[in-house]
N, C-alpha and C positions, 0 to 999 in steps of 0.2 A: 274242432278245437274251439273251445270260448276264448271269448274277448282275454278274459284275466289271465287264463293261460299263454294267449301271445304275448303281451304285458309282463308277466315274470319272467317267461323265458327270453327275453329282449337285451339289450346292452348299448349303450352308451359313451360316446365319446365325444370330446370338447369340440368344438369350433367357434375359434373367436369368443371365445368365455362361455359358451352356450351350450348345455349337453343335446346330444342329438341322439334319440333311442333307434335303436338298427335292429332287423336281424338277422343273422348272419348261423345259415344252417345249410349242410348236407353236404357231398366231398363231390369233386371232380371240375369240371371248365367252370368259370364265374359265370354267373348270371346276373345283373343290378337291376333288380325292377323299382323301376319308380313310379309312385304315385302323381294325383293330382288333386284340383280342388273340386270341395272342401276337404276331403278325408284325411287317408295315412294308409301305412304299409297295412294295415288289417284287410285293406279290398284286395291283395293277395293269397287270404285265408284261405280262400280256398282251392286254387292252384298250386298252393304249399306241399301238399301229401303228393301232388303226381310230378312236381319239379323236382324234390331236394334228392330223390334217390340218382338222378341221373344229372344234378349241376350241382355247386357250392352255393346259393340264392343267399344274395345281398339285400335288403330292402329297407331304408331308413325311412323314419319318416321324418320329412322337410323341414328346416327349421319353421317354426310358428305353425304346426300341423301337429296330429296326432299329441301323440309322447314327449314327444321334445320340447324345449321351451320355446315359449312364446314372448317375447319381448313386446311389448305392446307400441314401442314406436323405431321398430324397424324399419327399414324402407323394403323388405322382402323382394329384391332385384332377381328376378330369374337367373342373372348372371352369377351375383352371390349363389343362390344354389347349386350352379353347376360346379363351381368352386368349392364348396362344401363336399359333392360328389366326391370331386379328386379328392380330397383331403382323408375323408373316410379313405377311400379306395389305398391311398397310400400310406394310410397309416398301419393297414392290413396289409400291407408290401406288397400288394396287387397291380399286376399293370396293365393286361390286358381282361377285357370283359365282352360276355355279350350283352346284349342292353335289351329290356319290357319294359316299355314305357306305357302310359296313360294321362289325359287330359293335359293339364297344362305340364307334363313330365315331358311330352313329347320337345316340347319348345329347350326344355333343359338339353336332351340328347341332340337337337339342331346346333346348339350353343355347343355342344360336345362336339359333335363331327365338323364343326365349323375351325373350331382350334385345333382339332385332327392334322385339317388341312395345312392351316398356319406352323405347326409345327413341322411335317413330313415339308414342307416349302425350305423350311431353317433352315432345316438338317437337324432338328430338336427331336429330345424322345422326352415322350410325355404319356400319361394315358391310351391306351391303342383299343377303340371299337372294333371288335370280330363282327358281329353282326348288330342288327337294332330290328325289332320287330315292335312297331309303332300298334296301340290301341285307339279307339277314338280319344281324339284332339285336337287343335287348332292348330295345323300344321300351314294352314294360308288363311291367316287373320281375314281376305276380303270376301270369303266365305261362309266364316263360323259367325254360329247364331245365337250368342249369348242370350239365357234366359232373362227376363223383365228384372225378378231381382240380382243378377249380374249386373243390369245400366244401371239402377239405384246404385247398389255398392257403389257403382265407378263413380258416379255422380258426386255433386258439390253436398248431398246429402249422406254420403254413404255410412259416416260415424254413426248419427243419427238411427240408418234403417239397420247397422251392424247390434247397436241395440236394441233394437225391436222385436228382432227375430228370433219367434220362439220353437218351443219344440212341432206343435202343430201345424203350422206356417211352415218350416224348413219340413215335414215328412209332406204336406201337400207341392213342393217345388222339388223335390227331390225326386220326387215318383212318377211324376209327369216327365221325365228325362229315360225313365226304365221302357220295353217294351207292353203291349196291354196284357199281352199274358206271363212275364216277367217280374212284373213289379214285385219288389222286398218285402216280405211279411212285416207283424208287426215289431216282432225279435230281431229282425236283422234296422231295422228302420234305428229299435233303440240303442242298436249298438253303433251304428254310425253317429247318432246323434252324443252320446257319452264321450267318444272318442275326439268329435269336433269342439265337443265345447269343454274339453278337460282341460282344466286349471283355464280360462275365459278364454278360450281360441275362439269364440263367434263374434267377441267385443272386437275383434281386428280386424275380421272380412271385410272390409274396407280395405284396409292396407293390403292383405293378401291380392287383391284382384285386380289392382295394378299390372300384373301379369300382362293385361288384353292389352294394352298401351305397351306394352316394350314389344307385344307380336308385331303391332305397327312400325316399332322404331326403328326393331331389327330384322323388316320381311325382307328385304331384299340379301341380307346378311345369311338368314338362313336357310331361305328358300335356295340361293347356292350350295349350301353346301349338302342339300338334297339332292342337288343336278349334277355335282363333282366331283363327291365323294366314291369312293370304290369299296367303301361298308356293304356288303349287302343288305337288301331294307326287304321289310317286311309291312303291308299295314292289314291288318283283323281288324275289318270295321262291323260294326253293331248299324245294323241298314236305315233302320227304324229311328234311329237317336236324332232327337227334331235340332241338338247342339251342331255335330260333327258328323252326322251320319254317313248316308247314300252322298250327299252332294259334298262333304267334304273328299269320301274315292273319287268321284267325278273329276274335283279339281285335280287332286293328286296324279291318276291317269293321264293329264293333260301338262303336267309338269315334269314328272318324274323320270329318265329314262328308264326301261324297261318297266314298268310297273307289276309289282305282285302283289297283287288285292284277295285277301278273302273274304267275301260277304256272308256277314250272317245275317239274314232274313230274318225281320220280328223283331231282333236282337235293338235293344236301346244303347243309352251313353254308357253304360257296366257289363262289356262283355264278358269280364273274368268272373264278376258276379251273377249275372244271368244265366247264362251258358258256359261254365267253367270245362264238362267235357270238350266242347269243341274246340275252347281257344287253345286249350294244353294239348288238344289233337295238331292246331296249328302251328303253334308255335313249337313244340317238340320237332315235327318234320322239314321245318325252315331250320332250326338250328342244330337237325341231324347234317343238312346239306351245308349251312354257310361253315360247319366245322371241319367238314375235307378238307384236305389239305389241296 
């Protein structure tokens, strides 16, 4: 599928005055994948062909990402997006899903199974996680190893270097995140970079990466409800990913009861893009079982 082709075939709905582009394709149990940064729902391209025949596959992309509008002085709160989530989710009169998350998405479905709990506590019905199968991500901030220009952005400089950043620059930091025999050609390299900086989404990374600062605010918040939730969980980690790799499983094994790890070997920070056969291997046979009843 080309870029332009997931682009027209896409859809949009409001939030908060803001249209948010989704897309929402194939019949049977929900599936929400969400992205992370920099990108958008396009780093599901190509898991699209072997999901939509066997789930209904949701995947927006985040407000100030992709397609959607970008407001240029947002405060882009992880919370507001998980917020955004439900909102999409119910405006499609959808209530329960299973969840594919990536990068900082994972922290959004923490924020999700977090309220899960808060809710099933009430006696509230709200949103209901079938399962969550996590990709690399910053699932314990005291781990994850933001690249150099990640600390600029966070930095008192980050407007500044959110400027600077040009195509060259963003394909040599981007590639160095892929595994050595993985890395993106130079077609797929300019299609990520089109879609990041469509209508100025690069003038913001600054503001987007705020992110790393709420994993801190809210580690304790959400690393329970990895420990208390009865979601089934999944995490497909890319081994090689010098972000979230090998030693983010490590943490996770060390926190998680039971833990279900799949290693991909070689595999960088873009398992769905790098190794698309395996992860849909994976993920298809975690949410053949988490969907028994």
């Amino acid at each position: 599928m080309q870029l332009s082709d997931w682009k027209r075939e896409g859809r949009f709905f409001s939030f908060e005055g803001h249209r948010i582009f989704y897309r929402d394709e194939g019949v049977g149990e929900v599936l929400l994948c969400l992205h992370g940064f920099p990108t958008s729902s396009w780093d599901w391209s190509r898991l699209w062909p072997g999901l939509i025949p066997r789930f209904r596959v949701i995947a927006p992309d985040l407000l100030g990402y992709g397609f959607s509008d970008k407001p240029p002085r947002h405060g882009y709160s992880l919370l507001d997006q998980a917020t955004l989530t439900e909102r999409l989710l119910a405006s499609l009169g959808i209530t329960h899903v299973h969840v594919l998350s990536h990068d900082f998405g994972v922290s959004i479905v923490q924020e999700l199974l977090a309220r899960q709990l808060e809710q099933e506590k009430a006696g509230l019905t709200g949103l209901v996680l079938r399962s969550s199968c996590f990709l690399n991500g910053g699932l314990f901030p005291e781990v994850y190893q933001p690249r150099v220009i990640q600390r600029l952005l966070a930095s008192p400089v980050g407007a500044l270097v959110s400027r600077l950043v040009t195509q060259r620059s963003f394909e040599r930091s981007f590639t160095s995140i892929f595994g050595e025999r993985t890395r993106p050609s130079k077609q797929e390299l300019q299609e990520f970079w089109e879609v990041i900086t469509h209508n100025g989404g690069s003038r913001i990374a600054h503001r987007h990466i705020r992110f790393m600062e709420e994993r801190h605010r809210y580690r304790e918040r959400w690393t329970d409800a990895l420990q208390r939730t009865r979601v089934p969980l999944r995490m497909v980690n890319g081994a090689a990913d010098p972000v979230s790799g090998a030693h983010m499983a490590a943490r996770y094994r060390e926190l998680v009861p039971h833990p279900d790890i799949v290693s991909l070997e070689g595999i960088g920070h873009y398992p769905m893009v790098e190794a698309p056969r395996a992860v849909l291997e994976a993920v298809l046979a975690f949410m053949a079982g988490a969907a028994r009843p």
